[in-house]
C-alpha positions as CSV (number, residue, x, y, z in Angstrom):
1,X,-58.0,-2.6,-41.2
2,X,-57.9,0.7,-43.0
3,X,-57.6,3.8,-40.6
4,X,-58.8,6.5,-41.8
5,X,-58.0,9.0,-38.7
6,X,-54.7,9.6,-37.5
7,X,-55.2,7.4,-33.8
8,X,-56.9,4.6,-36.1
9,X,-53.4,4.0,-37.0
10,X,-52.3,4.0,-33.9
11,X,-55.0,1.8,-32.1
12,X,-54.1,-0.6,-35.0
13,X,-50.6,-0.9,-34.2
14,X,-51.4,-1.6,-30.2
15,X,-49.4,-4.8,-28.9
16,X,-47.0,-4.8,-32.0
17,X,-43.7,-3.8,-32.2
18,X,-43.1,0.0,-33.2
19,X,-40.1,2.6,-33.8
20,X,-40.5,5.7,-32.5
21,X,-37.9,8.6,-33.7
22,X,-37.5,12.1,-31.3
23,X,-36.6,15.5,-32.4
24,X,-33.1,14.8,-31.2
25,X,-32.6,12.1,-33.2
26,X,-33.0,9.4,-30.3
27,X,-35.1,6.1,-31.6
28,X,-37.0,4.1,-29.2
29,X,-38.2,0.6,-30.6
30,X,-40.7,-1.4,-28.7
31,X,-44.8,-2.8,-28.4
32,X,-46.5,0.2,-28.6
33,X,-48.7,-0.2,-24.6
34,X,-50.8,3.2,-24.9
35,X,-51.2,6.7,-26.3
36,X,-53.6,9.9,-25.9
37,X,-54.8,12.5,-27.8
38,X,-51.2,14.4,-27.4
39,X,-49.8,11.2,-29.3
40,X,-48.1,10.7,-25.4
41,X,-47.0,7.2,-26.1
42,X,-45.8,3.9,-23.9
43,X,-44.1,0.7,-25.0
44,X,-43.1,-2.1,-23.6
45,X,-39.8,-4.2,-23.8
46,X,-38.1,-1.0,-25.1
47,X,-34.8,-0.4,-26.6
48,X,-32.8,2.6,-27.4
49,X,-31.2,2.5,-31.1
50,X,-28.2,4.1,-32.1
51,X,-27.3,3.9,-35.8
52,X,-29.1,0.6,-35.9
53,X,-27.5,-1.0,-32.8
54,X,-29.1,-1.6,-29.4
55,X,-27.7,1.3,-26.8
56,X,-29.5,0.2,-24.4
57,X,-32.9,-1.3,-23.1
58,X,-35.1,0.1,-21.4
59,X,-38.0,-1.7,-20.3
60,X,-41.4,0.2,-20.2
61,X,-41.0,4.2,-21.3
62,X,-42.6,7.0,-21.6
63,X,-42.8,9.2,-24.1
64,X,-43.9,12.6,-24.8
65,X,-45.7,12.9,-28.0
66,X,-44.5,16.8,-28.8
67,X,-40.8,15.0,-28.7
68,X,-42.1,12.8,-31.6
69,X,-41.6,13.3,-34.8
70,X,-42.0,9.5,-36.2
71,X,-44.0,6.6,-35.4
72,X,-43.6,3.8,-37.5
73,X,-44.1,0.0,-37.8
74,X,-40.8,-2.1,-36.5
């Protein structure tokens, strides 16, 4: 599917695995569950990366979408 908006990316990447990166340089990788307008996202089975490596995991998040500064496919 091409997405031509913004949030047709994102409703194309719903139930697939996603990495998220933060403005502090945290990365979240996980399904991607939900999002809103504000690019607030959710996933599911979560994990917190550190220089590749799992730090820890997290289950479902939350996660502000003006922390967000990346959104890609895992």
């Amino acid at each position: 599917m091409e997405a031509s908006r913004p949030l047709d990316a994102l409703n194309a990447a719903r139930d697939k695995s996603v990495i998220v990166e933060l403005k502090n340089g945290k990365q979240f990788i996980g399904k991607l569950k939900a999002f809103d307008i504000h690019i607030n996202v959710v996933l599911n089975e979560a994990e917190e990366r550190e220089n590749g490596d799992v730090k820890r995991k997290l289950g479902v998040v939350f996660l502000r979408g003006d922390a967000i500064i990346l959104i890609s496919p895992a």
